[in-house]
VOROVEX-956998 format. One record per residue (C-alpha): residue in three letters; residue number from 1; x, y, z. Coordinates in steps of 0.2 Angstrom, whole numbers, plus 2048, in hexadecimal, padded with zeros to 3 digits. Example, Ala and Ser with C-alpha at 12.3 -4.5 7.8 and 13.67 -1.06 7.14 Angstrom:
<pts>
<pt type="ala" seq="1" x="83E" y="7EA" z="827"/>
<pt type="ser" seq="2" x="844" y="7FB" z="824"/>
</pts>
This chain:
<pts>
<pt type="unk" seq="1" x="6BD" y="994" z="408"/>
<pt type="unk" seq="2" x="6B3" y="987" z="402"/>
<pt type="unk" seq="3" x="6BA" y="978" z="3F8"/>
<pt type="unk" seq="4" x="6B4" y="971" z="3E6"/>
<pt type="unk" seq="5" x="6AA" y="961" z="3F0"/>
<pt type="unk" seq="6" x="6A0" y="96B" z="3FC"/>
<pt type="unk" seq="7" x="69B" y="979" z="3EF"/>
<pt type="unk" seq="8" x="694" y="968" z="3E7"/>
<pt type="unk" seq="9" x="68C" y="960" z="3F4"/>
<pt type="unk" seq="10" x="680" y="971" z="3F7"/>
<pt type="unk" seq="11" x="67E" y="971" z="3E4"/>
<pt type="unk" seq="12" x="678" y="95F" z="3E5"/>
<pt type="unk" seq="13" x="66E" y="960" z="3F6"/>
<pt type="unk" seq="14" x="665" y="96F" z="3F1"/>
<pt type="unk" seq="15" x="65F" y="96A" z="3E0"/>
<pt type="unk" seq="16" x="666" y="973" z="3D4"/>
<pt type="unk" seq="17" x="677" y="976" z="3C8"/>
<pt type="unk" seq="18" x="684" y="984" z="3C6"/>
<pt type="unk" seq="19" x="68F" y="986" z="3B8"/>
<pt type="unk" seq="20" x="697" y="996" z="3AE"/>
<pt type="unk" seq="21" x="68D" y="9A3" z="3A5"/>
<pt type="unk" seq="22" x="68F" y="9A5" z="393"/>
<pt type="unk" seq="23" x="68C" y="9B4" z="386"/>
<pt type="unk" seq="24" x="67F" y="9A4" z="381"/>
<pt type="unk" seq="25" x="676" y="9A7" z="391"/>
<pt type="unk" seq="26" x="66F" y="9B7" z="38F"/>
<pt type="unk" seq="27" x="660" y="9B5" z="388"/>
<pt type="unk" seq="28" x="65B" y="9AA" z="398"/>
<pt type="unk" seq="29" x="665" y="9B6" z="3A6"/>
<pt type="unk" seq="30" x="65C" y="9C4" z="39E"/>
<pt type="unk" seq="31" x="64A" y="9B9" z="3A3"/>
<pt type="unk" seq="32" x="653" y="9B6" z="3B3"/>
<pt type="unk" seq="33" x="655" y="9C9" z="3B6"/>
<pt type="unk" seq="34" x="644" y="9CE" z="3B1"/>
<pt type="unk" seq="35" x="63D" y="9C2" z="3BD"/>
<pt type="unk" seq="36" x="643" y="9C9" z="3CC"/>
<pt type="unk" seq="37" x="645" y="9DB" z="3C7"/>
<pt type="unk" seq="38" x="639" y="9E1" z="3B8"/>
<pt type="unk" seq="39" x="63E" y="9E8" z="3A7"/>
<pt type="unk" seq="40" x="641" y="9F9" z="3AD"/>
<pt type="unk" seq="41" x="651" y="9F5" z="3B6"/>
<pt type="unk" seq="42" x="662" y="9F8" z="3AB"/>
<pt type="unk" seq="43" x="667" y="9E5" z="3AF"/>
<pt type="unk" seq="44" x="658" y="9E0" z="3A6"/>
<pt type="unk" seq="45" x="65F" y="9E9" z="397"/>
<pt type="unk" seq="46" x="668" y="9DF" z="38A"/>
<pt type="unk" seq="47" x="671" y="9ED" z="384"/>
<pt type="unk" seq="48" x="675" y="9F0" z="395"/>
<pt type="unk" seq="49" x="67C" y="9DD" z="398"/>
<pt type="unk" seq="50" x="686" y="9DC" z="38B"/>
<pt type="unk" seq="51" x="690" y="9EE" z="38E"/>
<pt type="unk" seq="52" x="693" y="9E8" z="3A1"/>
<pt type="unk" seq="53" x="699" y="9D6" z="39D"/>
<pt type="unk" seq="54" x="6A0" y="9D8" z="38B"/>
<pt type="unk" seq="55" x="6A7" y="9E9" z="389"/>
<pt type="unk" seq="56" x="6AF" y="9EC" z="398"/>
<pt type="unk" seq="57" x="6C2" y="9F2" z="394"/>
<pt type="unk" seq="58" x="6C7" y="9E8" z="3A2"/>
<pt type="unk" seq="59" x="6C2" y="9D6" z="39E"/>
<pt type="unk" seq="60" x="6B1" y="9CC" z="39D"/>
<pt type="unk" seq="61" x="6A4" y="9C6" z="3A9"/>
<pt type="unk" seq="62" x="6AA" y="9B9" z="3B4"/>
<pt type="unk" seq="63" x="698" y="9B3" z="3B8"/>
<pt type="unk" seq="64" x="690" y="9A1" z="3BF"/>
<pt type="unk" seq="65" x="67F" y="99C" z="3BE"/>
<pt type="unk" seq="66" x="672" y="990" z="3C8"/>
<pt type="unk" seq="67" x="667" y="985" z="3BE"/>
<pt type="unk" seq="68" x="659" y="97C" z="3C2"/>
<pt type="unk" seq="69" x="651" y="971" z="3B5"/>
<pt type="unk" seq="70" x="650" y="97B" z="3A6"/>
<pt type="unk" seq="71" x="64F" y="98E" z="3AF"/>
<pt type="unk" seq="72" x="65C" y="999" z="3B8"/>
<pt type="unk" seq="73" x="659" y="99D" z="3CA"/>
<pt type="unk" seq="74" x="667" y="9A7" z="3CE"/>
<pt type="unk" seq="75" x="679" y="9AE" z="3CA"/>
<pt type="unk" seq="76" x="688" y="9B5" z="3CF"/>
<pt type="unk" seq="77" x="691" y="9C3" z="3C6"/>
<pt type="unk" seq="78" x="6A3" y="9CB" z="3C5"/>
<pt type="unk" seq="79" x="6A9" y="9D8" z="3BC"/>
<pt type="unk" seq="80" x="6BE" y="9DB" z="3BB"/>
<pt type="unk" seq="81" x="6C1" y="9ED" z="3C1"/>
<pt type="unk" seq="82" x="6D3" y="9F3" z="3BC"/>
<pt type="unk" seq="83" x="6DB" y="9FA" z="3CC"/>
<pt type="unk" seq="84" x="6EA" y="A01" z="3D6"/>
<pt type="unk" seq="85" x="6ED" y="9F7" z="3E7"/>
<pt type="unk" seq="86" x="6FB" y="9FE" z="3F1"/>
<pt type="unk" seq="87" x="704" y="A08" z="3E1"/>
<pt type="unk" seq="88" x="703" y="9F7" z="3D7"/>
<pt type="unk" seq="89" x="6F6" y="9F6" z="3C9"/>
<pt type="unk" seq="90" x="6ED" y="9E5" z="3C9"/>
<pt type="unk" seq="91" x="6DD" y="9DF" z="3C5"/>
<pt type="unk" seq="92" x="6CF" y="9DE" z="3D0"/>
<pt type="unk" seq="93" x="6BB" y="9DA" z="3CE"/>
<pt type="unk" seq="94" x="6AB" y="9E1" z="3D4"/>
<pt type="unk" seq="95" x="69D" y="9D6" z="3DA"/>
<pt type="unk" seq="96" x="68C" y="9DC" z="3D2"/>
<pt type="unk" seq="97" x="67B" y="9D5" z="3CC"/>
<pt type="unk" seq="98" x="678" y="9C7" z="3D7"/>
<pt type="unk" seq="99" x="668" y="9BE" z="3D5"/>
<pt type="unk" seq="100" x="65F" y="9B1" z="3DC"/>
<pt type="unk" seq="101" x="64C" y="9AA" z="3D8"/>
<pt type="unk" seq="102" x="644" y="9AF" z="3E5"/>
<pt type="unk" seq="103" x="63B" y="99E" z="3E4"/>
<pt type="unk" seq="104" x="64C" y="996" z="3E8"/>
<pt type="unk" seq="105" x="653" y="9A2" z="3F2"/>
<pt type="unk" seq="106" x="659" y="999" z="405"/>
<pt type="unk" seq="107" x="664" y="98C" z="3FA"/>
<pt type="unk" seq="108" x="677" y="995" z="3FD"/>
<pt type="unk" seq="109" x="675" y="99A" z="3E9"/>
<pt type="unk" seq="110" x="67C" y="9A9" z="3EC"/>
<pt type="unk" seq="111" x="68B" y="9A5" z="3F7"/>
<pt type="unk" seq="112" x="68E" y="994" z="3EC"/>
<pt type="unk" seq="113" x="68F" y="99E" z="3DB"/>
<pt type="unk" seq="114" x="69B" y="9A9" z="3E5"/>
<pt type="unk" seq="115" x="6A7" y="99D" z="3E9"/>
<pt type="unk" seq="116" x="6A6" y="995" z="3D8"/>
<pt type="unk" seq="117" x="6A7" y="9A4" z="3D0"/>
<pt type="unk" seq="118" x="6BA" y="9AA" z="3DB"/>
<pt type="unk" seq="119" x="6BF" y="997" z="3DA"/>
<pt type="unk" seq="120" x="6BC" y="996" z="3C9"/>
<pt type="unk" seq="121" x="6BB" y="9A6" z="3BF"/>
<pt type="unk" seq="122" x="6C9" y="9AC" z="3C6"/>
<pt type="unk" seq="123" x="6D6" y="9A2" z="3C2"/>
<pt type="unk" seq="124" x="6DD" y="9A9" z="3B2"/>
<pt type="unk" seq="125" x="6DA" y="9B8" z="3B5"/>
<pt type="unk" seq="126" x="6E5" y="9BE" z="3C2"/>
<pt type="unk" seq="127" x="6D8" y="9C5" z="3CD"/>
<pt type="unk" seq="128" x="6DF" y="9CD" z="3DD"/>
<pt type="unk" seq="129" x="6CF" y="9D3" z="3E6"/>
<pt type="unk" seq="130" x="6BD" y="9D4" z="3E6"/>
<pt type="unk" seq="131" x="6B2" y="9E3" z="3EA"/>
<pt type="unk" seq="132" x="6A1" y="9E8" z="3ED"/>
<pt type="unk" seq="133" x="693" y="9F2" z="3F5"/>
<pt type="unk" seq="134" x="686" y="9E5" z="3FB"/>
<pt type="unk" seq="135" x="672" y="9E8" z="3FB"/>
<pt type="unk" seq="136" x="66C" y="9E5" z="40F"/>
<pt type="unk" seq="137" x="665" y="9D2" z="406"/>
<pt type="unk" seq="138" x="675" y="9CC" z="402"/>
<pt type="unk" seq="139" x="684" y="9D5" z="40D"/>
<pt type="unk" seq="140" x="681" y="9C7" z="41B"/>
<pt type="unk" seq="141" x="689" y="9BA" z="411"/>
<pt type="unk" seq="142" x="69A" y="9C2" z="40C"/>
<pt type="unk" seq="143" x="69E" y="9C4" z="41E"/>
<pt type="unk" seq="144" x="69A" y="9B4" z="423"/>
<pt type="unk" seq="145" x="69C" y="9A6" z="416"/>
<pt type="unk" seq="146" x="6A8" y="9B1" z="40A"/>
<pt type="unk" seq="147" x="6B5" y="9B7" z="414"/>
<pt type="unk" seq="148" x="6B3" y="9CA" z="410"/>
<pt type="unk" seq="149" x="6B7" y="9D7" z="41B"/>
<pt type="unk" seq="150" x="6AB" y="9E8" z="41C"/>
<pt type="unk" seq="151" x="6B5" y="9F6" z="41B"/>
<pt type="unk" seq="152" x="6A8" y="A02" z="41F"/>
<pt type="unk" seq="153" x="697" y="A0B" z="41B"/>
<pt type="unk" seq="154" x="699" y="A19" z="40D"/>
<pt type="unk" seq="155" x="68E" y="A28" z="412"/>
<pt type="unk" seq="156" x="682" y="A2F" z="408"/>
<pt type="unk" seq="157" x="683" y="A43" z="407"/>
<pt type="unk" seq="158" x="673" y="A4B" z="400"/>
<pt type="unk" seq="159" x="66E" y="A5C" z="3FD"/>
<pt type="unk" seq="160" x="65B" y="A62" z="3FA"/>
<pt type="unk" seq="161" x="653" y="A6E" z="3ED"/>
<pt type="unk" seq="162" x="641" y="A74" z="3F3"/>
<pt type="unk" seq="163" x="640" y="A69" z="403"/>
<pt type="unk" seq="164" x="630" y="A6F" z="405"/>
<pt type="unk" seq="165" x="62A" y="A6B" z="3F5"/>
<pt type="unk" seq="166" x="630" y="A5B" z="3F7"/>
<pt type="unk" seq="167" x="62A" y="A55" z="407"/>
<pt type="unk" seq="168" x="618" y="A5D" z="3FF"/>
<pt type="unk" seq="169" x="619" y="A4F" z="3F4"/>
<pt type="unk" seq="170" x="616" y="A43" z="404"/>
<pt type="unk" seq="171" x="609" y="A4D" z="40E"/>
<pt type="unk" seq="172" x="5FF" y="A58" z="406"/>
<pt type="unk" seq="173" x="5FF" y="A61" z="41A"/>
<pt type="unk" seq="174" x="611" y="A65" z="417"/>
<pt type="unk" seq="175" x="614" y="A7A" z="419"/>
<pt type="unk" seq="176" x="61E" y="A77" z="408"/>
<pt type="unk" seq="177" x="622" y="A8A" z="40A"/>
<pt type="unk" seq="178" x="62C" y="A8B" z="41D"/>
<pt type="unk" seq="179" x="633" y="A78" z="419"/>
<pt type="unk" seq="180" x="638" y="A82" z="408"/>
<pt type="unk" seq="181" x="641" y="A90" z="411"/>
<pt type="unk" seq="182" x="649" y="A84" z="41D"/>
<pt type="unk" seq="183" x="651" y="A78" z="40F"/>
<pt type="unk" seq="184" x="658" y="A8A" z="408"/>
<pt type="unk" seq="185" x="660" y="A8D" z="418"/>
<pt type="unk" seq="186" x="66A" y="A7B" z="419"/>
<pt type="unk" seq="187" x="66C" y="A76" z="409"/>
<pt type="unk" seq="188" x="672" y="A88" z="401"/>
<pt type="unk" seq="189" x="675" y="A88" z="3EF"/>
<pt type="unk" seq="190" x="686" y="A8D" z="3EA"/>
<pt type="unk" seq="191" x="688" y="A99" z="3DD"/>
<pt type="unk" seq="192" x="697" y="A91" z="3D1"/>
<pt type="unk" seq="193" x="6A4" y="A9E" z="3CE"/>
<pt type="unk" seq="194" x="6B6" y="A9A" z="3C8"/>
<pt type="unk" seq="195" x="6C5" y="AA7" z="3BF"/>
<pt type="unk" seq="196" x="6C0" y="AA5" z="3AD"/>
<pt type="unk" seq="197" x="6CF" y="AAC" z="3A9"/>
<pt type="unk" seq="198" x="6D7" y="AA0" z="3AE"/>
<pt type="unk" seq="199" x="6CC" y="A8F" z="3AE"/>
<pt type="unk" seq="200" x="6BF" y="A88" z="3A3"/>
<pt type="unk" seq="201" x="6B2" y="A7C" z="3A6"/>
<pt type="unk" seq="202" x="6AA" y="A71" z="397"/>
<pt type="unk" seq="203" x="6A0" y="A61" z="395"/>
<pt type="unk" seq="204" x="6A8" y="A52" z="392"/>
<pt type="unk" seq="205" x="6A3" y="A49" z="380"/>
<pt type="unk" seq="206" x="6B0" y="A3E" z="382"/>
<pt type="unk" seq="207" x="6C0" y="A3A" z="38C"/>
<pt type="unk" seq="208" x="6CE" y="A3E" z="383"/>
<pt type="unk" seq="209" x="6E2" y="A3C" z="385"/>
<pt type="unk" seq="210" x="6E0" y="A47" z="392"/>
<pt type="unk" seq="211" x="6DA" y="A3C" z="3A0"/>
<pt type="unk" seq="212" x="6E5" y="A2E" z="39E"/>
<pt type="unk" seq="213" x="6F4" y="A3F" z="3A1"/>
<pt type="unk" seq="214" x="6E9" y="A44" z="3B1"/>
<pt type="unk" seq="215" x="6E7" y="A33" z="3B7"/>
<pt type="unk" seq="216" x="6F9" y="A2F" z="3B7"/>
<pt type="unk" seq="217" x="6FD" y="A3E" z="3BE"/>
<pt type="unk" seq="218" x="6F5" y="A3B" z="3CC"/>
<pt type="unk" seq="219" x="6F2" y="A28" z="3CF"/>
<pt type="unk" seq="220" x="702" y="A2A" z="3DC"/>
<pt type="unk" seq="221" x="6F7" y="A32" z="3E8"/>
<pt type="unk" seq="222" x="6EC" y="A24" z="3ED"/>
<pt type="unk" seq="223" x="6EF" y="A13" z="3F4"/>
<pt type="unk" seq="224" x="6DF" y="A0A" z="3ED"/>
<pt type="unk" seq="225" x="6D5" y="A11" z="3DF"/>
<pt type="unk" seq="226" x="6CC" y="A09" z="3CF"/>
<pt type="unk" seq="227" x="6D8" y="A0E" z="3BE"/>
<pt type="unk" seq="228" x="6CE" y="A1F" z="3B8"/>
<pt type="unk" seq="229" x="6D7" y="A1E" z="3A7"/>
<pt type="unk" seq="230" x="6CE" y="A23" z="394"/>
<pt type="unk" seq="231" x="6C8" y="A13" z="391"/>
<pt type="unk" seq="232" x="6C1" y="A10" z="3A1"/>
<pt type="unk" seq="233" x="6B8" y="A21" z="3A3"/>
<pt type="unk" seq="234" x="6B1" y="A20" z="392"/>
<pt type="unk" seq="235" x="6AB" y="A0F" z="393"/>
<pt type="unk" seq="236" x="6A5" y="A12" z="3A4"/>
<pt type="unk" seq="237" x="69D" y="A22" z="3A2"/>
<pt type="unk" seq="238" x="69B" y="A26" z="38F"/>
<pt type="unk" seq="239" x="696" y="A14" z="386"/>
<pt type="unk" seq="240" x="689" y="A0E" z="395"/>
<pt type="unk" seq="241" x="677" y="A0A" z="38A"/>
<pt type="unk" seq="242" x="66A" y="A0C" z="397"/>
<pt type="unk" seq="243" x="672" y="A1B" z="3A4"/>
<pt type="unk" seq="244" x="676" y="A2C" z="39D"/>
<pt type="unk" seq="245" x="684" y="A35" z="3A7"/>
<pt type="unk" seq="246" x="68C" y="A46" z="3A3"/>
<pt type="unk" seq="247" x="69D" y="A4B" z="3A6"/>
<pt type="unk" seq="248" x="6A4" y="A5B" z="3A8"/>
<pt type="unk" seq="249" x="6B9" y="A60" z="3A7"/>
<pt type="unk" seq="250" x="6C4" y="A70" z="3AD"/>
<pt type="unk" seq="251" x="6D3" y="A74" z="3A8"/>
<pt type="unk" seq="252" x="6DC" y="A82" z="3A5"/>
<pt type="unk" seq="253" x="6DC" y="A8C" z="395"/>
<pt type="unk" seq="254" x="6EC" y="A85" z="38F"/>
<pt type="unk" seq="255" x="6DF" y="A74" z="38F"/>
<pt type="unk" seq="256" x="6EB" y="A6C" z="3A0"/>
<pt type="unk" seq="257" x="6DF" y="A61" z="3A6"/>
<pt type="unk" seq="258" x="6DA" y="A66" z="3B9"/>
<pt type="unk" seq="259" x="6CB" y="A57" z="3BD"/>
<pt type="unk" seq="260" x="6BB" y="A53" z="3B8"/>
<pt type="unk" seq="261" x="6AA" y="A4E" z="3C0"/>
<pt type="unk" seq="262" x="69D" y="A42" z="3B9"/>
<pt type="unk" seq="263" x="688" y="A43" z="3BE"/>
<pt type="unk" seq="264" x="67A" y="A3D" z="3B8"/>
<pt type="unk" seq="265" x="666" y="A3F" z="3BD"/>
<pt type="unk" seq="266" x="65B" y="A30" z="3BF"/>
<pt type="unk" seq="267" x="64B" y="A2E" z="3C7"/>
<pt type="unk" seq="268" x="648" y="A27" z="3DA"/>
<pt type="unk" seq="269" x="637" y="A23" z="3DF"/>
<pt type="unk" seq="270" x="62F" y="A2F" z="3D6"/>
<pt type="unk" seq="271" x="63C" y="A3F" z="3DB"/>
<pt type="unk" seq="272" x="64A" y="A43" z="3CF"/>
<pt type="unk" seq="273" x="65B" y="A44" z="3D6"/>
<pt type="unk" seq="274" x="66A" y="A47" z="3D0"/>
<pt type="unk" seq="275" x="67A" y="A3D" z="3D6"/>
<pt type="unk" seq="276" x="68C" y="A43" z="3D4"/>
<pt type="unk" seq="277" x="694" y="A32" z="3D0"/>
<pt type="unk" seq="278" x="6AA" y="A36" z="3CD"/>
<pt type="unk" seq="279" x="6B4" y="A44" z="3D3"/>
<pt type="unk" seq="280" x="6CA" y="A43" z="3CE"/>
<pt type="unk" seq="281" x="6D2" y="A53" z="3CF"/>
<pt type="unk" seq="282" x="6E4" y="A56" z="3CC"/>
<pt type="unk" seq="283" x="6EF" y="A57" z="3DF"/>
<pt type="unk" seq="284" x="6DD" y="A53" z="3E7"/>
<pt type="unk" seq="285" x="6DB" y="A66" z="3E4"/>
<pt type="unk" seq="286" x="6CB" y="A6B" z="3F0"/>
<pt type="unk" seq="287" x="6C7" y="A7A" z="3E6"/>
<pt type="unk" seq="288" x="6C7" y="A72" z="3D4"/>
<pt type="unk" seq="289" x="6BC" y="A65" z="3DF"/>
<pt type="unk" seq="290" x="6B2" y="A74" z="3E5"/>
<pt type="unk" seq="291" x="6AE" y="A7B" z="3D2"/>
<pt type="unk" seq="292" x="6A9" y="A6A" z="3CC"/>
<pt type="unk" seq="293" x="6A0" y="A65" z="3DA"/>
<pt type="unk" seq="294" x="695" y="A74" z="3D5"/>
<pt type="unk" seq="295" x="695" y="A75" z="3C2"/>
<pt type="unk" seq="296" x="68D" y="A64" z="3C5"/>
<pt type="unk" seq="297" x="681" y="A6A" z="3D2"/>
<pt type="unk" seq="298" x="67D" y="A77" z="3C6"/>
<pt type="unk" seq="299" x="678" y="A6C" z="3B8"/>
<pt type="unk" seq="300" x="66E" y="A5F" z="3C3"/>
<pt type="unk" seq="301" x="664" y="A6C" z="3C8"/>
<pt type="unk" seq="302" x="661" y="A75" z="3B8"/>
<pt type="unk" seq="303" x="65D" y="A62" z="3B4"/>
<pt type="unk" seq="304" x="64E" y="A63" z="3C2"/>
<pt type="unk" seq="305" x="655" y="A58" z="3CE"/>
<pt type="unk" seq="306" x="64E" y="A5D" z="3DD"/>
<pt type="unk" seq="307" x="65B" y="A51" z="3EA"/>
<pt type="unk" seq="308" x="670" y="A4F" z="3E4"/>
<pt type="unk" seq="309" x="678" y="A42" z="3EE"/>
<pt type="unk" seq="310" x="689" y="A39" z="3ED"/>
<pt type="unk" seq="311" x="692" y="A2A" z="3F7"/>
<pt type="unk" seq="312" x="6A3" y="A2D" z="3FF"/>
<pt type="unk" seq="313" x="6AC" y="A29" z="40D"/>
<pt type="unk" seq="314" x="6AF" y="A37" z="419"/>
<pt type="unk" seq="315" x="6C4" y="A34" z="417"/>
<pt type="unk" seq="316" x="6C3" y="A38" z="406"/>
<pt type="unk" seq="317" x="6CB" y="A4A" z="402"/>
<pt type="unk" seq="318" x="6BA" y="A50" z="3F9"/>
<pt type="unk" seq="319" x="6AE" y="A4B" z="406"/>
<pt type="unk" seq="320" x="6AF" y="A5C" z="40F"/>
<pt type="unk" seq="321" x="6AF" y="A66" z="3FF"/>
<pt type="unk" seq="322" x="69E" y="A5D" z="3FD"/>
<pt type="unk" seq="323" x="697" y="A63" z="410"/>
<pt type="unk" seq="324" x="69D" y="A74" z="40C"/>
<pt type="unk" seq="325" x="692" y="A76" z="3FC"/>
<pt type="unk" seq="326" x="686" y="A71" z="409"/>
<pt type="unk" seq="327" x="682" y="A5D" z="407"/>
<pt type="unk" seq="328" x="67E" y="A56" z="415"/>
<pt type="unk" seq="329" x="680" y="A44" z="41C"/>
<pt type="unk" seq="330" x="671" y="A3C" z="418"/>
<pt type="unk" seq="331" x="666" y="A3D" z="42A"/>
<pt type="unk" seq="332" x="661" y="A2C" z="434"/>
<pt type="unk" seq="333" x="652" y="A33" z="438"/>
<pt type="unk" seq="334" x="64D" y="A30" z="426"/>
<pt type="unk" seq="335" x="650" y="A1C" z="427"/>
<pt type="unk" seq="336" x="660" y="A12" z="425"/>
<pt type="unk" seq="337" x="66C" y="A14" z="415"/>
<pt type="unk" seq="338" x="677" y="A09" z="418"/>
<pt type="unk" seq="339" x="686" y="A07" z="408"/>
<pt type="unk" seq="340" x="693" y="9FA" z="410"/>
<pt type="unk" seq="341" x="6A3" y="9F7" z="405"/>
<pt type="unk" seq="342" x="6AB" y="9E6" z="406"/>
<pt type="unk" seq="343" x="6B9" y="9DE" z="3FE"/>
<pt type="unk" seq="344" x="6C4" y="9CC" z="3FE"/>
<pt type="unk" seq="345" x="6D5" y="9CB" z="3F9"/>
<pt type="unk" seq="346" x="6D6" y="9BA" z="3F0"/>
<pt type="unk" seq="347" x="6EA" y="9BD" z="3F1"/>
<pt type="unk" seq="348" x="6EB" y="9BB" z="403"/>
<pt type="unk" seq="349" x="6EE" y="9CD" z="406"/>
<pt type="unk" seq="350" x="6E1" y="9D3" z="40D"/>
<pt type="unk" seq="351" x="6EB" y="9DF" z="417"/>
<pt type="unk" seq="352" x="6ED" y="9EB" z="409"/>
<pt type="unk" seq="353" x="6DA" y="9ED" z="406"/>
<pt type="unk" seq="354" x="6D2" y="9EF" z="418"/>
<pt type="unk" seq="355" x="6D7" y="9FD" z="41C"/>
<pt type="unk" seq="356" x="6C8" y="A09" z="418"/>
<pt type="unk" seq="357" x="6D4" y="A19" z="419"/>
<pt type="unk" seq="358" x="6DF" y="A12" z="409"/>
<pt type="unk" seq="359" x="6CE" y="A12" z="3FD"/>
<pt type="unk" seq="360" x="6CB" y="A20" z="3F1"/>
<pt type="unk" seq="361" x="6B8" y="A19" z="3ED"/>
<pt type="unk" seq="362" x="6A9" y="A25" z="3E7"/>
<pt type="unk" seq="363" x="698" y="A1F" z="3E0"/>
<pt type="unk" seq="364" x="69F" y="A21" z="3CE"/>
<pt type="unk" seq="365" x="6AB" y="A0F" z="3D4"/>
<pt type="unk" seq="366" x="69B" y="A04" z="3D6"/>
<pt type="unk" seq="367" x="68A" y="9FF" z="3CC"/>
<pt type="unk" seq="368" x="67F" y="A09" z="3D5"/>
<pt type="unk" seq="369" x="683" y="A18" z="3CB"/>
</pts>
């Protein structure tokens, strides 16, 4: 850990201050943001901003920023993440948005601000842990200067509509018709059929009384997992301003809530996909997984995605129900993905957050999505 007279010292040799955002600061971050990613990224979005750092039902921002004269160069951002650890709910945070000017960048901004921001920001808050899922730019530094541990890679699972259609889009030389019959042979489509006597499936306008029953319920079976109560999942998933997700329910028809799955549709490079972001099903039941994992699957592609994906690590009790309605682990052949999870206890017990196997973590737990 660094101390308060060293984080100064880089401060001062480097040329440039650090000190707490405010809600004051937003104008100027937002200038930041746009400088290094454009005004078509959601964090350029004011809207955006302030639903992340503002409204979240866990707590506020805990952000520090790097001055130089009159201009940001860079920041450090944390949202709190209300959590079970080990049985025991606590409250945890999720590193995200972390920016440097790229004219500044080579100065330790990023890992300076980071230490600020734990030594600091924390200390009211009760904090007990810091997670994330580091872009390849900035995933060296945790490791080495801010003592995090890598507790592995989440795989990406994808599955292909058209495959020949779709590599026809690279090469016009591309037999879009055998690459077409191929992709229909790995990547079936499967048809969604559940007991309607029994069952029903509906979208989800808004989560009622009946998630906060499901999620206590069922919190007992995980050792780590992000609180997925009403006010979470309605702030997480119904009030975001800039990225549209649908949600879909089944219970039974006395209305006994069985689990739910949330998706959403977005554009990448030019293709549309469609990611499957939260699965929580009652017991970790793999059938009532298996329904929803294709009543989304259905809508994405009635939506025209033409690639579904979703992160999730292999121990998790879905991730087979996913290669069984035919995802596939994304192949290496097509370039690295690499989606490493890391995470710091800042109550010295790092023991009970290490350990890969005792994570329940899907996309739906991190900004990505």
């Amino acid at each position: 850990m660094w101390f308060p007279d060293e984080l100064v010292a880089v401060t001062k040799t480097h040329g440039w201050t650090a000190r707490p955002y405010t809600k004051g600061d937003l104008a100027e971050y937002l200038k930041l943001t746009l400088s290094e990613h454009g005004d078509s990224a959601d964090i350029s979005n004011a809207a955006y901003i302030k639903w992340l750092y503002e409204q979240n039902p866990a707590g506020q921002v805990n952000m520090w920023l790097a001055e130089a004269g009159n201009s940001l160069i860079g920041s450090y951002s944390t949202i709190p993440v209300n959590l079970v650890i080990d049985g025991k709910n606590l409250v945890g945070s999720q590193a995200l948005n972390i920016l440097t000017h790229k004219d500044y960048r080579g100065k330790k901004i990023f890992i300076t601000l980071a230490e600020l921001a734990y030594q600091n920001g924390f200390k009211d808050r009760n904090i007990a842990l810091i997670y994330g899922l580091p872009n390849k730019m900035i995933y060296r530094g945790y490791p080495k200067y801010l003592h995090f541990t890598d507790i592995g890679n989440m795989p990406l699972l994808i599955k292909v509509n058209n495959l020949g259609d779709l590599l026809k889009d690279r090469s016009r030389f591309i037999p879009s018709w055998f690459f077409n019959l191929v992709g229909r042979c790995v990547f079936r489509k499967q048809r969604l059929s559940y007991d309607r006597k029994r069952l029903k499936i509906e979208r989800i306008l808004s989560f009622d009384d009946r998630f906060d029953h499901l999620w206590e319920a069922n919190k007992g079976l995980f050792k780590n997992i992000v609180v997925r109560n009403k006010q979470y999942l309605n702030w997480r998933y119904m009030n975001n301003p800039a990225r549209k997700y649908t949600a879909f329910s089944i219970a039974d028809l006395m209305d006994n809530l069985k689990g739910f799955v949330v998706c959403k549709t977005t554009s990448v490079r030019g293709i549309k996909a469609g990611f499957i972001g939260d699965l929580f099903v009652e017991n970790n039941d793999g059938q009532i997984a298996d329904i929803l994992i294709k009543k989304a699957e259905e809508y994405l592609c009635e939506q025209g995605s033409r690639i579904l994906s979703t992160l999730l690590f292999k121990h998790i009790h879905f991730y087979n129900t996913f290669l069984k309605n035919n995802f596939i682990k994304y192949p290496a052949f097509l370039g690295s993905k690499s989606f490493p999870v890391i995470v710091r206890s800042m109550d010295r017990k790092q023991h009970l957050i290490s350990d890969l196997k005792k994570w329940h973590l899907t996309m739906g737990d991190f900004d990505i999505f």
